[in-house]
Structure formats: structure tokens, C-alpha cells
Backbone bond lengths (Angstrom), bond angles and torsions (degrees), N, CA, C in turn:
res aa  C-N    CA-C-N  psi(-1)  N-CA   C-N-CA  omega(-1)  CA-C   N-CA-C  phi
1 X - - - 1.446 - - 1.535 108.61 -
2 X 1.238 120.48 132.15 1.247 122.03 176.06 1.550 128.31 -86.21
3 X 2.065 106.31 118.15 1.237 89.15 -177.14 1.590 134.19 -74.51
4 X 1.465 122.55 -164.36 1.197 123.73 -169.81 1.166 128.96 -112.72
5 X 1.258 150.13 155.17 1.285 103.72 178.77 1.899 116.35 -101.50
6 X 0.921 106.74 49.75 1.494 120.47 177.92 1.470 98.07 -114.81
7 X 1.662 127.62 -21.93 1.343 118.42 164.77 1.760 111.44 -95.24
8 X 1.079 109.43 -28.42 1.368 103.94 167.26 1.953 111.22 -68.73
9 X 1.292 129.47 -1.84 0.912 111.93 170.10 1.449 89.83 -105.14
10 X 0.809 126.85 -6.60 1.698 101.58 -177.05 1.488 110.49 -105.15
11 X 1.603 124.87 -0.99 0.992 124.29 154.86 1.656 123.37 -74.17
12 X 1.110 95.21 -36.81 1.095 116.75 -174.07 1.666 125.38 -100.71
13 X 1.751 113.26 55.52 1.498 99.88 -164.71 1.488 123.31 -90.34
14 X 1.334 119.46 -4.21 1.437 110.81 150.46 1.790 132.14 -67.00
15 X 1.075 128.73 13.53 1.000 149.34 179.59 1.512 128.90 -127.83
16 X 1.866 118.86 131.52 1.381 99.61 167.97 1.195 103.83 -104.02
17 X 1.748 111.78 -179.18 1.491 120.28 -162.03 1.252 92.50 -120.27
18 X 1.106 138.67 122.38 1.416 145.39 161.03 1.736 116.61 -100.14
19 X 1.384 114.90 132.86 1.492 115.45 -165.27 1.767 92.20 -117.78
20 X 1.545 96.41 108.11 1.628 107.11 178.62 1.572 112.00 -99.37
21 X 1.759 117.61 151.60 0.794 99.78 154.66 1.590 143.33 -54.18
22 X 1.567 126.63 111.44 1.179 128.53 175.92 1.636 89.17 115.62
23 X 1.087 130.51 -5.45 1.770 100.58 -157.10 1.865 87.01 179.70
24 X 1.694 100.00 170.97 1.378 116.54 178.01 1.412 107.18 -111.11
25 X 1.307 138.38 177.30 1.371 142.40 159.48 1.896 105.86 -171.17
26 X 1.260 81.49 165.92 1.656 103.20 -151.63 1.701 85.88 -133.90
27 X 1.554 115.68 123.74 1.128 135.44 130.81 1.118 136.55 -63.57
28 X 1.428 141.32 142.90 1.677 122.44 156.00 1.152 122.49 -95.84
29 X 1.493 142.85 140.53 1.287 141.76 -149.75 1.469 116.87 -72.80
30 X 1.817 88.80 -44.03 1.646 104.49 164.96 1.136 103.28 -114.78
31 X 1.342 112.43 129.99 1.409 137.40 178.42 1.756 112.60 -64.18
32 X 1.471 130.51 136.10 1.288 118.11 167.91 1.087 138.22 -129.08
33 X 1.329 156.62 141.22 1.376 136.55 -145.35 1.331 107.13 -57.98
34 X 1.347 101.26 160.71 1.807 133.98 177.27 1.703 84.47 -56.96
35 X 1.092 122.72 -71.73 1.446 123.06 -173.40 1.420 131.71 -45.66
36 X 1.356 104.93 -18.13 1.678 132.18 171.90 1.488 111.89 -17.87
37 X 1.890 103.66 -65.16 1.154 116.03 -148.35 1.689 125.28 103.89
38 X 1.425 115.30 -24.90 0.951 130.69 -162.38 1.355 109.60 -118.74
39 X 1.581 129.55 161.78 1.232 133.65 -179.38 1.468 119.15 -96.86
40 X 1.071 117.71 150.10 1.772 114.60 -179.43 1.353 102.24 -111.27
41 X 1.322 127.82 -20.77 1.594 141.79 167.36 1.601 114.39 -106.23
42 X 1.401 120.43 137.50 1.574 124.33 160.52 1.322 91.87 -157.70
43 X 1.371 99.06 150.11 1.414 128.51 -162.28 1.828 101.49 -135.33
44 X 1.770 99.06 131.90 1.651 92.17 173.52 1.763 99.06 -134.17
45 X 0.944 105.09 158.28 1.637 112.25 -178.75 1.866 97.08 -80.97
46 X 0.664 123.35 -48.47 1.703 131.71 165.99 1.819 121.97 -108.87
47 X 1.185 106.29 140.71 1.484 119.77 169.53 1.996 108.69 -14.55
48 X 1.388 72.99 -60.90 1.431 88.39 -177.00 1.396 136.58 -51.84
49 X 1.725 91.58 -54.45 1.355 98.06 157.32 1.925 134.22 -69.44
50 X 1.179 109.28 -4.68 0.989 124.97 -170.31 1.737 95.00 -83.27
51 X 1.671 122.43 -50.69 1.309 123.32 -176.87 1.186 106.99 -46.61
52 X 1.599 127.26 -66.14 1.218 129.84 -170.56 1.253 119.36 -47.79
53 X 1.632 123.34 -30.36 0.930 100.97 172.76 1.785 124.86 -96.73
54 X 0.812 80.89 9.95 1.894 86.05 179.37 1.564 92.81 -105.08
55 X 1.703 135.74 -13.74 1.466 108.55 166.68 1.188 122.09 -77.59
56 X 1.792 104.32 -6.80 1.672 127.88 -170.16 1.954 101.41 -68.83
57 X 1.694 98.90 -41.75 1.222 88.73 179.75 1.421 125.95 -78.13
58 X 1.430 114.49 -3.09 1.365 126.81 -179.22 1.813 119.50 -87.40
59 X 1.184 119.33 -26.82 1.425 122.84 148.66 1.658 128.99 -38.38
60 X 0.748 123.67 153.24 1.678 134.78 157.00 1.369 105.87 -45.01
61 X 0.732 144.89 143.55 1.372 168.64 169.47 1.546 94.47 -63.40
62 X 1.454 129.37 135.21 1.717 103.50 168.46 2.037 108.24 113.28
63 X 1.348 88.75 -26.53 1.310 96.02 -171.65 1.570 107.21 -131.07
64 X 1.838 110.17 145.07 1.575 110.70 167.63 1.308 103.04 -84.04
């Protein structure tokens, strides 16, 4: 079933969802250093792909 992006924002509330031509992308609300480790931008060609990668940033660092 395909999600929405009214659940990807509510999964996701440090982040906005931007719907581009060709593709999705995700801001973070608060920005974090270059040194972080972590991304402040991800981009998915589908909804879908867009989740995975913003649950990617929600893991430990260290792990697939």
C-alpha cells in the first residue's frame, strides 16, 4: 500500500517533505553539523523511497 505524505510527515516530524519535480526530498528542521555524521537533506524518487532513507538516518550510525 502506498504511503502518504501526511504519514511521512507525521512519522517523520523533524523534517519537511518537499514534492519536486521528478522526485521527493526531505529537509531537517534543525540543521546539524557537517561533522554530525548525519544528513540534513535526503532525496527519494518515490514516497517510498524517500522513507527508507530518512529511517536510514534514524539508526545508529554503524549499522544497515
Amino acid at each position: 500500500m502506498p504511503v502518504t505524505v501526511a504519514e511521512v510527515i507525521r512519522a517523520f516530524p523533524g523534517w519537511q517533505i518537499y514534492d519536486l519535480a521528478g522526485g521527493w526530498a526531505a529537509v531537517r528542521t534543525n540543521l546539524l553539523p557537517r561533522t554530525s555524521g548525519l544528513s540534513n537533506v535526503r532525496c527519494g524518487e518515490t514516497l517510498e523511497e524517500l522513507v527508507r532513507h530518512l529511517e536510514a538516518e534514524t539508526r545508529p550510525r554503524g549499522t544497515a
